[in-house]
MIDOSE-1310 file (N, C-alpha, C; in nm, 2 decimals, decimal comma, always signed):
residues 92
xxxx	+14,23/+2,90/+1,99/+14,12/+2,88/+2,08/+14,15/+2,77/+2,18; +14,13/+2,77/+2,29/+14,09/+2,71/+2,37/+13,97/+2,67/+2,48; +13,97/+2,55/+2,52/+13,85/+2,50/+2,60/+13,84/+2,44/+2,75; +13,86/+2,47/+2,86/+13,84/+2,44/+2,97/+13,77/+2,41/+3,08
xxxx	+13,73/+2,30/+3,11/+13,63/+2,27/+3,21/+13,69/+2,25/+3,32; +13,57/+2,34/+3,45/+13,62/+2,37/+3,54/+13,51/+2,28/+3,64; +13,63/+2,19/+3,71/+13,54/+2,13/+3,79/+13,51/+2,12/+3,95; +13,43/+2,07/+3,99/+13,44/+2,13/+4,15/+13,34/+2,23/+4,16
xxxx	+13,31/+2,31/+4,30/+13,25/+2,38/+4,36/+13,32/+2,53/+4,32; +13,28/+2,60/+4,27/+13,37/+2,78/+4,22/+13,36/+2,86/+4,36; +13,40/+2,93/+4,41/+13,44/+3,02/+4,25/+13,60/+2,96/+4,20; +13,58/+3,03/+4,05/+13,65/+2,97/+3,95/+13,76/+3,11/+3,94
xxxx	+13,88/+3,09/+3,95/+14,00/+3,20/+3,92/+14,06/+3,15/+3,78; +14,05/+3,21/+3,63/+14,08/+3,18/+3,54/+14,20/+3,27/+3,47; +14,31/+3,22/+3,42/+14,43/+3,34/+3,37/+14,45/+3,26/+3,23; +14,49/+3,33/+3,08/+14,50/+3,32/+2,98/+14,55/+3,39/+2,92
xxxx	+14,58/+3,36/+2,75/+14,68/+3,48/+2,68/+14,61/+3,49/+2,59; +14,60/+3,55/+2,52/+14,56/+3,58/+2,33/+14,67/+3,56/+2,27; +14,64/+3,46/+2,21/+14,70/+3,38/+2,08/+14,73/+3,48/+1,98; +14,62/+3,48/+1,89/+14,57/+3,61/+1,77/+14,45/+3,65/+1,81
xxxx	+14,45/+3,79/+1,71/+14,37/+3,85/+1,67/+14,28/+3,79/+1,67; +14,09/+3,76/+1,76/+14,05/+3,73/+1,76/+14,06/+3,61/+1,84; +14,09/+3,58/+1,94/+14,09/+3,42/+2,01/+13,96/+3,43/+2,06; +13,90/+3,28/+2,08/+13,83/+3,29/+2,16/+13,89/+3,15/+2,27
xxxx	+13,83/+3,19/+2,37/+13,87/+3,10/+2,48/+13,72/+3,08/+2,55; +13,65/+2,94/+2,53/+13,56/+2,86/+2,63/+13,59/+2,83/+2,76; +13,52/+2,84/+2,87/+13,53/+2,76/+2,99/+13,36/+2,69/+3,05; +13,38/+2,55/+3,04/+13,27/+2,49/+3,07/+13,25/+2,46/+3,21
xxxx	+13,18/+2,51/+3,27/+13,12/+2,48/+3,44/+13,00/+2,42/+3,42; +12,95/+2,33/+3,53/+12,79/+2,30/+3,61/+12,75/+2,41/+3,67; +12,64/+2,41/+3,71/+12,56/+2,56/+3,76/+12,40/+2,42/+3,83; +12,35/+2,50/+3,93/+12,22/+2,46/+3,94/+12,13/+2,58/+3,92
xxxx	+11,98/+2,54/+3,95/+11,90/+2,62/+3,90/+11,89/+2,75/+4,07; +11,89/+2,87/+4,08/+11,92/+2,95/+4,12/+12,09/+3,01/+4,16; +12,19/+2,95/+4,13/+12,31/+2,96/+4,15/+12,36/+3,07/+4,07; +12,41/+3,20/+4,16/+12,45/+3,32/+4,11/+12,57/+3,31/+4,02
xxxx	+12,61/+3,31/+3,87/+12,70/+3,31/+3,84/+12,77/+3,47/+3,81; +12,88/+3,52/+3,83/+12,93/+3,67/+3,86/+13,06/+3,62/+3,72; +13,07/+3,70/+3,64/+13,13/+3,66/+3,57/+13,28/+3,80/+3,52; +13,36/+3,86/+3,54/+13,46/+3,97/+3,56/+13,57/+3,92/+3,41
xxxx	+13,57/+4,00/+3,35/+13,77/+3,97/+3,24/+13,80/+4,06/+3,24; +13,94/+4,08/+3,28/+14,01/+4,25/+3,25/+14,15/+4,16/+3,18; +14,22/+4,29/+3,15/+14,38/+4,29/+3,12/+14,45/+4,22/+3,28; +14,53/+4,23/+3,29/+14,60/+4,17/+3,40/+14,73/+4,31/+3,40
xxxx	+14,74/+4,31/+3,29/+14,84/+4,47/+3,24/+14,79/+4,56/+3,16; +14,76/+4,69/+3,23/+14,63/+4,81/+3,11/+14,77/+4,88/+3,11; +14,75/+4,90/+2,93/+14,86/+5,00/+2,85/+14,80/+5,13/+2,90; +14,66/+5,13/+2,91/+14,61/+5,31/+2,91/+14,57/+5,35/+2,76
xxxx	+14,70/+5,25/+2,64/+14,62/+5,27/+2,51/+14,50/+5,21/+2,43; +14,43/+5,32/+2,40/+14,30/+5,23/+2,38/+14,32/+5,17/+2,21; +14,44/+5,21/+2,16/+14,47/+5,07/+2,05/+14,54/+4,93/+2,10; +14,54/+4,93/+2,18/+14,66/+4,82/+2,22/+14,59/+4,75/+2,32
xxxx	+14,46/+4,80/+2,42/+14,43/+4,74/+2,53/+14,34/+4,65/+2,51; +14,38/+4,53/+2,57/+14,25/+4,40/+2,58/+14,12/+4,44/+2,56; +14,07/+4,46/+2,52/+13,91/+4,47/+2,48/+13,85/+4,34/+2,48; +13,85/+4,23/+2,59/+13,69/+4,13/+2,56/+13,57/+4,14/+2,61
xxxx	+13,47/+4,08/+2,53/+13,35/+4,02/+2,51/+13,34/+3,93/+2,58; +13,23/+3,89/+2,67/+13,21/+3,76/+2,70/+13,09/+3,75/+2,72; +13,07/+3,60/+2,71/+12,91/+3,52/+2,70/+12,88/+3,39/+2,71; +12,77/+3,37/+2,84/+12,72/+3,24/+2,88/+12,65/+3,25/+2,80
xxxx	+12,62/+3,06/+2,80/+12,59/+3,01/+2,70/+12,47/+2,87/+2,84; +12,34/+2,90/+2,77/+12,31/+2,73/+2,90/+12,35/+2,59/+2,80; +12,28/+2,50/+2,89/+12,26/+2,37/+2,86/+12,24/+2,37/+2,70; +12,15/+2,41/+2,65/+12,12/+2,43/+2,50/+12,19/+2,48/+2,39
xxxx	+12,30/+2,55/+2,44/+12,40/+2,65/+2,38/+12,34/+2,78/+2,31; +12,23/+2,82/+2,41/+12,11/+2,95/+2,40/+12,24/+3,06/+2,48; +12,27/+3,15/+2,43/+12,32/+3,33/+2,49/+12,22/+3,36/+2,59; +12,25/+3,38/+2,73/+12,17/+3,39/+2,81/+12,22/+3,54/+2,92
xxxx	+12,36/+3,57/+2,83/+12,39/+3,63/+2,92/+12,53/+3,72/+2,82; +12,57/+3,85/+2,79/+12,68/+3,87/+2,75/+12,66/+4,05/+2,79; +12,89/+4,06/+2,75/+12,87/+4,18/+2,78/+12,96/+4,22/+2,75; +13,02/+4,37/+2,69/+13,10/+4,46/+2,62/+13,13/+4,59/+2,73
xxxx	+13,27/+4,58/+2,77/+13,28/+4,75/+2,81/+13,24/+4,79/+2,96; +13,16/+4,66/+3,01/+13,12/+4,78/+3,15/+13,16/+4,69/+3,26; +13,23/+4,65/+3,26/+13,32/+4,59/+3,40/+13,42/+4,69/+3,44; +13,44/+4,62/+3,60/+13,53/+4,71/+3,69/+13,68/+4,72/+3,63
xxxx	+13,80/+4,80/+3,65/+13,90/+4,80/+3,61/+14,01/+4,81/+3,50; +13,89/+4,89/+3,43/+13,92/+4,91/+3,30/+13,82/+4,96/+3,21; +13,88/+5,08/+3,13/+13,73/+5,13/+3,04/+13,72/+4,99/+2,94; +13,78/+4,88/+2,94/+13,75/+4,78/+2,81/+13,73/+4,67/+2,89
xxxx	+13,69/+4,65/+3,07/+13,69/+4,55/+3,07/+13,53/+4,51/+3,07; +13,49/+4,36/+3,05/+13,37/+4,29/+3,07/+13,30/+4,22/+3,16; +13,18/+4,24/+3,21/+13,12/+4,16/+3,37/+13,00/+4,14/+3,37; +12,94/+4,05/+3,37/+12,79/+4,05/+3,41/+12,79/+3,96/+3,53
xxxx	+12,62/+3,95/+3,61/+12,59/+3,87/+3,69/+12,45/+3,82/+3,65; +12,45/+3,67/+3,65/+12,34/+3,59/+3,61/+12,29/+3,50/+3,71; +12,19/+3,49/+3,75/+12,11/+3,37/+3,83/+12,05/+3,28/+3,73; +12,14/+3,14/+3,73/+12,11/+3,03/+3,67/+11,93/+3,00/+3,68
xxxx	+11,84/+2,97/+3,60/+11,75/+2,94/+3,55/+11,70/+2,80/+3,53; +11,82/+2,72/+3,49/+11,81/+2,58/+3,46/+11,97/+2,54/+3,54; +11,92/+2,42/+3,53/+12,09/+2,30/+3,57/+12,11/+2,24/+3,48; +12,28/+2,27/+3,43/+12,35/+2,25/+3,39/+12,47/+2,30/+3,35
């Protein structure tokens, strides 16, 4: 697992590896209250096998560490990749 805060004004370009089975990887940003956050994870290399291909999950989290936002499967670029888009509600 890993944890990274990203600081500054985004957008944010994020690249990473899977460790094991299961990794998860955090990244902590600021956000104000109406600030579009657009969130995209693909492979970087699609096998085409769907035993072998990256499949993640991902999910914001606010100030509170409340799920405000997650998603499986329907991003661009891949039948396994993940995307959503959220308009921040609170600052932080």
């Amino acid at each position: 697992p890993a944890h990274q805060v990203l600081n500054g004004l985004g957008p944010f370009a994020v690249s990473g590896g899977i460790g094991v089975l299961g990794d998860v990887d955090t990244f902590e940003f600021q956000a104000d209250v109406g600030d579009q956050i657009d969130v995209n994870v693909k492979a970087s290399v699609l096998t085409g096998d769907s035993h072998t291909e990256f499949d993640p999950i991902i999910g914001l989290f606010d100030p509170t560490g409340a799920l405000v936002a997650t998603n499986d499967d329907s991003g661009g670029g891949s039948i396994w990749a993940a995307e959503f888009s959220y308009t921040a509600d609170a600052d932080g």
